[in-house]
One Martini backbone bead per residue (centre of mass of N, CA, C, O) as a GRO file, in nm:
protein
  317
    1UNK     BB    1   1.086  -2.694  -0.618
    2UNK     BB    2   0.812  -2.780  -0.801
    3UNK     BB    3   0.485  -2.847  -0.803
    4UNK     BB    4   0.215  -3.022  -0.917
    5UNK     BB    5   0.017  -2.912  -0.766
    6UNK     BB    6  -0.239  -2.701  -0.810
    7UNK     BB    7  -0.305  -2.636  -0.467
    8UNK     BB    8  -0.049  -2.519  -0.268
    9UNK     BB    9   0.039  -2.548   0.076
   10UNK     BB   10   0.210  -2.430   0.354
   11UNK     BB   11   0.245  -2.480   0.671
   12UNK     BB   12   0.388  -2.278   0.959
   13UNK     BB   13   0.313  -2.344   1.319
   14UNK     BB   14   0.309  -2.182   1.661
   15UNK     BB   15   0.429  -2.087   1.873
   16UNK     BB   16   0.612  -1.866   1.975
   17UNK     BB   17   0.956  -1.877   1.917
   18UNK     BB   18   0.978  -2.177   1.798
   19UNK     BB   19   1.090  -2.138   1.488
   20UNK     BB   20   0.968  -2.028   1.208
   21UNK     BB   21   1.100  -1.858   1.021
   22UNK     BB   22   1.344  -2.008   1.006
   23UNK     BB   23   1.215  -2.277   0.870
   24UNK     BB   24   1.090  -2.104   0.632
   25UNK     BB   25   1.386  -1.998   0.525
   26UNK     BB   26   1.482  -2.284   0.445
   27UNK     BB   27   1.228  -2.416   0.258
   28UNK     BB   28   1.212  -2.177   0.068
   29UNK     BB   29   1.514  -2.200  -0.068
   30UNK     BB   30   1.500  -2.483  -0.112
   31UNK     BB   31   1.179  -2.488  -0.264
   32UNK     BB   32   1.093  -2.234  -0.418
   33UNK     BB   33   0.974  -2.023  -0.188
   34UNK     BB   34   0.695  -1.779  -0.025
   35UNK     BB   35   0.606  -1.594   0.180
   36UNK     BB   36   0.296  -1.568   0.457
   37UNK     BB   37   0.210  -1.395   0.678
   38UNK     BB   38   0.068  -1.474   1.012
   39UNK     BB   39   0.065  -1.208   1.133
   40UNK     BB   40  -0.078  -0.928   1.339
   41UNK     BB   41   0.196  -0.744   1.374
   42UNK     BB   42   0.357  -0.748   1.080
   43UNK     BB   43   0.181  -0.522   0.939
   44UNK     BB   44   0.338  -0.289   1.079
   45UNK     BB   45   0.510  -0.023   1.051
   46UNK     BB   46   0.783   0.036   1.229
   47UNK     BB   47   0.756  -0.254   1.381
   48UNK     BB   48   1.024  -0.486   1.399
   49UNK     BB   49   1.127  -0.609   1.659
   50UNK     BB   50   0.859  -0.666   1.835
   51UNK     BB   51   0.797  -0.889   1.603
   52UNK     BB   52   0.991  -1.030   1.464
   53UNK     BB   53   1.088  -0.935   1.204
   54UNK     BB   54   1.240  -0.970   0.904
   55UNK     BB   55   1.482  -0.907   0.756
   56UNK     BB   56   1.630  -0.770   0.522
   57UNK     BB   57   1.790  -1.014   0.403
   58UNK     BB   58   1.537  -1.221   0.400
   59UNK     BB   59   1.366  -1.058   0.213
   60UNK     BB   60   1.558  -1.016  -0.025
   61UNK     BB   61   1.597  -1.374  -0.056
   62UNK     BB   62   1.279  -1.388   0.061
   63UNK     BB   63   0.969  -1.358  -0.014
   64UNK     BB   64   0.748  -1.113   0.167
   65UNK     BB   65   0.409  -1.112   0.292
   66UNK     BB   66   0.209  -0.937   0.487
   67UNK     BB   67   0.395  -0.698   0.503
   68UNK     BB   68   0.411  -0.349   0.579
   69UNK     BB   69   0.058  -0.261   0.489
   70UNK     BB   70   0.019  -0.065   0.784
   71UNK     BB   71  -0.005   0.177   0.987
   72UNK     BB   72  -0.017   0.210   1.318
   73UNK     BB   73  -0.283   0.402   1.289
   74UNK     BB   74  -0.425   0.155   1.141
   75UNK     BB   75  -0.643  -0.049   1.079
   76UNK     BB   76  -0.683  -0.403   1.118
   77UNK     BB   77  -0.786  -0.723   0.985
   78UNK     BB   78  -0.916  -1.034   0.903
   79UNK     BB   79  -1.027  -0.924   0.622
   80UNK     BB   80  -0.783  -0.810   0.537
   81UNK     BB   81  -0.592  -1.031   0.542
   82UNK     BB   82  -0.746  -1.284   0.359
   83UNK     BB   83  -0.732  -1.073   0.096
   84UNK     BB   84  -0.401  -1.039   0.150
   85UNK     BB   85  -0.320  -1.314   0.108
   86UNK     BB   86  -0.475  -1.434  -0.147
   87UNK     BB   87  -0.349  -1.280  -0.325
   88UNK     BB   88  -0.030  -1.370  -0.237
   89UNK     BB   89  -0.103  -1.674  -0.353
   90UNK     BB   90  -0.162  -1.620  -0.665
   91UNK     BB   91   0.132  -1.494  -0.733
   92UNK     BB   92   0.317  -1.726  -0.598
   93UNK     BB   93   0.196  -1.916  -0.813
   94UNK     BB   94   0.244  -1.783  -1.083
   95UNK     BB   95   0.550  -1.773  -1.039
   96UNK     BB   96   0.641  -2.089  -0.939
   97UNK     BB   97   0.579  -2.113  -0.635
   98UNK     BB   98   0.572  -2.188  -0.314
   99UNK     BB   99   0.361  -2.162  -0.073
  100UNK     BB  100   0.401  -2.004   0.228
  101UNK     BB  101   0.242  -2.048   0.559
  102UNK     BB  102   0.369  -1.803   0.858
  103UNK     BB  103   0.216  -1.830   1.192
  104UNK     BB  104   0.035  -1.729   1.527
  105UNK     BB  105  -0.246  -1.622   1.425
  106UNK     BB  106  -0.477  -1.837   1.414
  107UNK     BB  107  -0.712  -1.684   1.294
  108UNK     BB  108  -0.569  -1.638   1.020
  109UNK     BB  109  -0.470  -1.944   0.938
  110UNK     BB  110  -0.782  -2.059   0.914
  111UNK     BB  111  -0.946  -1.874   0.762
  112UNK     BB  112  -0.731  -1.992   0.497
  113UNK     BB  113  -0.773  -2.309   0.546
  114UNK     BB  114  -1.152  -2.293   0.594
  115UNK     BB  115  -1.273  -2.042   0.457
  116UNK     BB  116  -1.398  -1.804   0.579
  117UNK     BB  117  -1.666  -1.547   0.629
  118UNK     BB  118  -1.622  -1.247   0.619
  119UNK     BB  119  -1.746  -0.920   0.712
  120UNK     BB  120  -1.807  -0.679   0.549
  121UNK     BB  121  -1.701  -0.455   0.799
  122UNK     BB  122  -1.622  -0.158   0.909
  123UNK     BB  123  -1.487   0.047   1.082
  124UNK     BB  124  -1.600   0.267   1.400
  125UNK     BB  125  -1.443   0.440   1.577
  126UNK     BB  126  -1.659   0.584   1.752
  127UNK     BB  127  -1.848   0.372   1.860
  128UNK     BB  128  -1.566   0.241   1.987
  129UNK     BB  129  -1.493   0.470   2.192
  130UNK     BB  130  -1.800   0.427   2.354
  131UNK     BB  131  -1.742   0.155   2.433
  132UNK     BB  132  -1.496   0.174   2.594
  133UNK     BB  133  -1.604   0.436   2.776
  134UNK     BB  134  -1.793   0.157   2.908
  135UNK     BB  135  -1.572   0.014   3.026
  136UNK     BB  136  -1.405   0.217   3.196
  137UNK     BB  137  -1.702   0.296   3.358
  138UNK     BB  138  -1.848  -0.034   3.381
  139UNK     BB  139  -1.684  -0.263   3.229
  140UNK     BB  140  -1.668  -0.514   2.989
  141UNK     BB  141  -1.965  -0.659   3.143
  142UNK     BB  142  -2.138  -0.441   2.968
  143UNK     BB  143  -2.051  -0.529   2.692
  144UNK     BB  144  -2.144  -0.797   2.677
  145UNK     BB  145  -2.437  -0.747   2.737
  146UNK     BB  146  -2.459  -0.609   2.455
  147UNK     BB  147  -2.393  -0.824   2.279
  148UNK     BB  148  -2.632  -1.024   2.424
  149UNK     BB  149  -2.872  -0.832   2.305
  150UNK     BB  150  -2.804  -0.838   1.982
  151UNK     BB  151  -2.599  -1.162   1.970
  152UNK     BB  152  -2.625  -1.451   2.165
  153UNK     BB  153  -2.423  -1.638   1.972
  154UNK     BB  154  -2.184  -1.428   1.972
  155UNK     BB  155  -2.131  -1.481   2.285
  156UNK     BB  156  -2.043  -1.761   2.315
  157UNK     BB  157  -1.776  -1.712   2.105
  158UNK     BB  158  -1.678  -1.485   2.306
  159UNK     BB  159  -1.425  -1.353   2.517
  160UNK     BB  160  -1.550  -1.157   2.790
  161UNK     BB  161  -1.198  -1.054   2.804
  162UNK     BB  162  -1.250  -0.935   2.510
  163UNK     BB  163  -1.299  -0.642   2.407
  164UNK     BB  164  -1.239  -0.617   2.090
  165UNK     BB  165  -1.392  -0.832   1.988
  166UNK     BB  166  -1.698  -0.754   2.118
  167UNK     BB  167  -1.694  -0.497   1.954
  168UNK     BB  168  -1.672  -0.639   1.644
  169UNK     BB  169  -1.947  -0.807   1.706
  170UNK     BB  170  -2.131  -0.555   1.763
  171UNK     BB  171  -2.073  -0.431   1.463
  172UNK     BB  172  -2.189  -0.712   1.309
  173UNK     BB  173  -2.451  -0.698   1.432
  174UNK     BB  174  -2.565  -0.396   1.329
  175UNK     BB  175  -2.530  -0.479   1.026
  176UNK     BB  176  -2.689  -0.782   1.004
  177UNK     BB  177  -2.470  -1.049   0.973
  178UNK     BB  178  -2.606  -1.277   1.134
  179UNK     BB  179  -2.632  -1.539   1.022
  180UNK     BB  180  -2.474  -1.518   0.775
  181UNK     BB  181  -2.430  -1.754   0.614
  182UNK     BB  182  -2.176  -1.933   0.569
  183UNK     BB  183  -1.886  -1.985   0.784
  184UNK     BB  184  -1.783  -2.177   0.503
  185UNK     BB  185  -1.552  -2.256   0.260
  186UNK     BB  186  -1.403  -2.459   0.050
  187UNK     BB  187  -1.113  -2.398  -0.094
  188UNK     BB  188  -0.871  -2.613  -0.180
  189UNK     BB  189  -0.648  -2.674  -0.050
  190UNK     BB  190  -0.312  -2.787  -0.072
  191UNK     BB  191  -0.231  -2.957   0.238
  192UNK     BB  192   0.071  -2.850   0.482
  193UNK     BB  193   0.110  -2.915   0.827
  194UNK     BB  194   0.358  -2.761   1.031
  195UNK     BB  195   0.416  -2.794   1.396
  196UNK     BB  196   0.597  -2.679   1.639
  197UNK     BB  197   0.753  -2.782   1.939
  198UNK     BB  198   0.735  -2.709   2.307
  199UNK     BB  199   0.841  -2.735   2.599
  200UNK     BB  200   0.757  -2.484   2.830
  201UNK     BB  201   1.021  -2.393   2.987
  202UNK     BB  202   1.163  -2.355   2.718
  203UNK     BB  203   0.970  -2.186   2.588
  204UNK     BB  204   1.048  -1.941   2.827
  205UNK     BB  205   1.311  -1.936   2.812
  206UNK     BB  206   1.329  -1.817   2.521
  207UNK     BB  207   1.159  -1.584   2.518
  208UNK     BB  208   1.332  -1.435   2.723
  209UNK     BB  209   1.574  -1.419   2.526
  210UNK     BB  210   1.452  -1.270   2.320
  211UNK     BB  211   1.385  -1.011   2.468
  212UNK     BB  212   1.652  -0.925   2.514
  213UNK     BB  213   1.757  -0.909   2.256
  214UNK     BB  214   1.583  -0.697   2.171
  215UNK     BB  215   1.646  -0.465   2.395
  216UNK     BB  216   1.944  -0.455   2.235
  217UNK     BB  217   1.855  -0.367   1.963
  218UNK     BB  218   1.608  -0.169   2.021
  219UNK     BB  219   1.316  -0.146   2.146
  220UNK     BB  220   1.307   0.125   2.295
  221UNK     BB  221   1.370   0.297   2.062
  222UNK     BB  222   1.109   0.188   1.887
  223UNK     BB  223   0.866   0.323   2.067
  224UNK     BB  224   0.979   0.609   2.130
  225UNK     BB  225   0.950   0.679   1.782
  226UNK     BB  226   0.642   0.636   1.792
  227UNK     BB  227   0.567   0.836   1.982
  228UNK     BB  228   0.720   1.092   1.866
  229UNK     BB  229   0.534   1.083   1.606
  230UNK     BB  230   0.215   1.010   1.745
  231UNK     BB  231   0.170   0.713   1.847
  232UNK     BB  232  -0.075   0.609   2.055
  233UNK     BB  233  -0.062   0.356   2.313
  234UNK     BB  234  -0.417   0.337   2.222
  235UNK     BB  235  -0.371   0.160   2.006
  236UNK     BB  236  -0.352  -0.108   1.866
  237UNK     BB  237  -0.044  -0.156   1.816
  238UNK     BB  238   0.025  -0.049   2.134
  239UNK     BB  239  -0.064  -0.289   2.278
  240UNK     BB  240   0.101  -0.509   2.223
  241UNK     BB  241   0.322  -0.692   2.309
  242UNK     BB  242   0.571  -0.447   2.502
  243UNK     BB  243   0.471  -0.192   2.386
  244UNK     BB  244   0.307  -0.098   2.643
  245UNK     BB  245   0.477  -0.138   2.863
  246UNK     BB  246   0.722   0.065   2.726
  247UNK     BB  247   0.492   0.295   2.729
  248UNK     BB  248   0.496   0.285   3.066
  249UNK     BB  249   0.818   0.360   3.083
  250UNK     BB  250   0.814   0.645   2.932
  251UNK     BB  251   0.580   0.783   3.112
  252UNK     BB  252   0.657   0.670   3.406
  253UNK     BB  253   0.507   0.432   3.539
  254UNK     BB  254   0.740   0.220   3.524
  255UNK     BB  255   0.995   0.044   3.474
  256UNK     BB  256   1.227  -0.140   3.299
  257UNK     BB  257   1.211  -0.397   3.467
  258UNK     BB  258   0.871  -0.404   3.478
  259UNK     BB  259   0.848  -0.442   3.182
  260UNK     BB  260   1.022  -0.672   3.089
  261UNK     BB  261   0.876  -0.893   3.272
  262UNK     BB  262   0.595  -0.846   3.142
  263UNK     BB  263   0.663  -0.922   2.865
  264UNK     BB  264   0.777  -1.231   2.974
  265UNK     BB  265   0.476  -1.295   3.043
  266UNK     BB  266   0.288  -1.207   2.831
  267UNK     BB  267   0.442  -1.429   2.628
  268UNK     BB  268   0.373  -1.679   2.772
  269UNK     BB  269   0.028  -1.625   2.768
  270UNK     BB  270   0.055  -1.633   2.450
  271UNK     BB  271   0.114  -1.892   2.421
  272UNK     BB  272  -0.100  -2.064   2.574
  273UNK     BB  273  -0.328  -1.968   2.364
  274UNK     BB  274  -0.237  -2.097   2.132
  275UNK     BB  275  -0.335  -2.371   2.182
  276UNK     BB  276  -0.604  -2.332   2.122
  277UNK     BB  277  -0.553  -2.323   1.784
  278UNK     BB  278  -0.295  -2.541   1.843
  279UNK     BB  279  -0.344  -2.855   1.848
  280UNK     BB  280  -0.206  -3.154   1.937
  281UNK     BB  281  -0.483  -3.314   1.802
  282UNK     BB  282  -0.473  -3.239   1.522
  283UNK     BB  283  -0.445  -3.423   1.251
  284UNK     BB  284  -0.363  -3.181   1.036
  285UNK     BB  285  -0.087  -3.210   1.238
  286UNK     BB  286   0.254  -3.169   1.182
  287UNK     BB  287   0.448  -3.264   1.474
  288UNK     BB  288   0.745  -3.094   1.586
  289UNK     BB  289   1.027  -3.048   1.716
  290UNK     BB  290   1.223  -2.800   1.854
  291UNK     BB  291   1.585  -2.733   1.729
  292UNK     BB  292   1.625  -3.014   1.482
  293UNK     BB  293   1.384  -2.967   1.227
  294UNK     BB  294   1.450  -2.984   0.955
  295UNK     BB  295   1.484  -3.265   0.824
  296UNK     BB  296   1.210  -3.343   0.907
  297UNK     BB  297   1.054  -3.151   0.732
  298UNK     BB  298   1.196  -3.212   0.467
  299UNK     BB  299   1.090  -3.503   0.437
  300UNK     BB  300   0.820  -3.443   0.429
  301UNK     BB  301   0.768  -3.256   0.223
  302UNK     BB  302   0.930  -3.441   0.002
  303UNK     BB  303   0.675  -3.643   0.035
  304UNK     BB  304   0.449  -3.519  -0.040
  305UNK     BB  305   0.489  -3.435  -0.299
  306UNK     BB  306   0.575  -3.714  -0.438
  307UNK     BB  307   0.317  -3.833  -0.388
  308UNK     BB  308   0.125  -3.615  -0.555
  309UNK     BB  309   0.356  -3.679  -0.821
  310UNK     BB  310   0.194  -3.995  -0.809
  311UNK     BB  311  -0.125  -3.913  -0.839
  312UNK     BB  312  -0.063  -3.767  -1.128
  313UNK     BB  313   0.043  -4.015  -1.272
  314UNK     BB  314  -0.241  -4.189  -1.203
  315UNK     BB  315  -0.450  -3.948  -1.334
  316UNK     BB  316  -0.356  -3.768  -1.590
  317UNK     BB  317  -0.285  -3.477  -1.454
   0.00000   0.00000   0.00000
């Protein structure tokens, strides 16, 4: 059903696993709604499975944006994202749907939320290369130390063991963008935030079961097809969570259960980082036990809306 709301967004957020795509696509059948995802891997092409993209039966039935956007040795980052979210959630709302924005990388997400400010800064590749091969050969915290000494503020703020952020920081700073202009503009969005949650244990059970299902479908050979098509293990996209580990037992580094494991290790931490972008106290965040979570995300959403258009009649918007 369409909404009176101006400018109207629903948001479903949570861990990894917690069942965010199945109940946005239950709520946008509902509501005559639109997918926006919020994956910073389902943008690549071609890797279907570890992402846990969307089948094409659901594509079909619910229109699903930012997804398979770019080539898999394609860059792709914040400000590409942020601009093709916008994009595509003005489309969906000209076209008279409900746009639903959907996933669990955090920093897209808020990125669209809050409004941030993105540095329109390109990646530069030859760069990126030198720093690596300075973490290679001198450790990490060599680079960090390069990023402290060009922009002390900005290493405040990033994780001194994630390299592509470290890298990242130092490309915008290179540029001259530190501390350039307010790091936020309020968009105007009619925010509603529903975000799944689940016991930890349960949620590695889920995880768990998932990795396996997925290499049942064939994850194995959609690593083994990327990497014959000429898609280097050390590309952006060939790092993410099973991707790297499958294609060290393609190379004959490790096992395939040394892999699968790994995987579902992996996977574990990936989940456990995400509660650092969606706290547990957040005011913002209605937070439903996932499960049997339909019917209450249903009567949130109805009641939202509901509250909306008696607020347009009630002030004659």
């Amino acid at each position: 059903m369409p909404t009176r709301l101006s400018d109207p967004l629903v948001v479903i957020l949570g861990p990894t696993a917690t069942g965010k795509s199945h109940l946005a696509m239950q709520l946008a059948t509902k509501f005559n709604g639109q997918i926006i995802s919020a994956d910073s891997r389902q943008v690549y092409s071609s890797m279907d499975i570890g992402t846990a993209k969307p089948s094409h039966a659901d594509q079909q039935a619910i229109p699903h944006h930012v997804i398979n956007v770019v080539d898999p040795d394609a860059s792709f980052g914040l400000q590409m994202f942020k601009s093709l979210a916008i994009e595509a959630y003005r489309n969906v709302k000209c076209d008279g749907n409900l746009p639903f924005l959907v996933g669990g990388t955090g920093q897209y997400v808020w990125a669209v939320l809050e409004g941030w400010q993105v540095p329109d800064v390109p990646p530069n590749e030859t760069f990126r290369r030198r720093l690596e091969t300075l973490a290679a050969e001198s450790g990490v915290d060599a680079v960090f130390e390069l990023l402290a000494s060009v922009d002390n503020e900005a290493s405040d703020k990033v994780d001194p063991r994630n390299l592509r952020r470290i890298i990242r920081a130092i490309e915008i700073a290179r540029h001259g963008k530190r501390n350039s202009g307010p790091r936020t503009i309020d968009p105007g969005f009619d925010n509603l935030i529903i975000g799944l949650k689940m016991d930890r244990q349960r949620l590695y059970k889920r995880i768990d079961d998932r990795v396996d299902e997925m290499m049942a479908s064939g994850w194995l050979d959609e690593v083994r097809s990327l990497l014959a098509r000429g898609y280097d293990s050390c590309l952006a996209s060939m790092t993410g969570v099973g991707y790297r580990e499958l294609s060290a037992h393609i190379h004959g580094d490790i096992s395939l259960d040394e892999a699968v494991t790994k995987t579902k290790f992996r996977t574990h931490r990936y989940a456990r980082q995400q509660h650092a972008w969606f706290r547990a106290d957040d005011p913002r965040i209605r937070w439903i036990d996932a499960g049997d979570e339909m019917d209450l995300a249903t009567t949130i959403l109805q009641e939202w809306l509901d509250i909306s258009d008696r607020q347009v009649d009630n002030t004659g918007r």
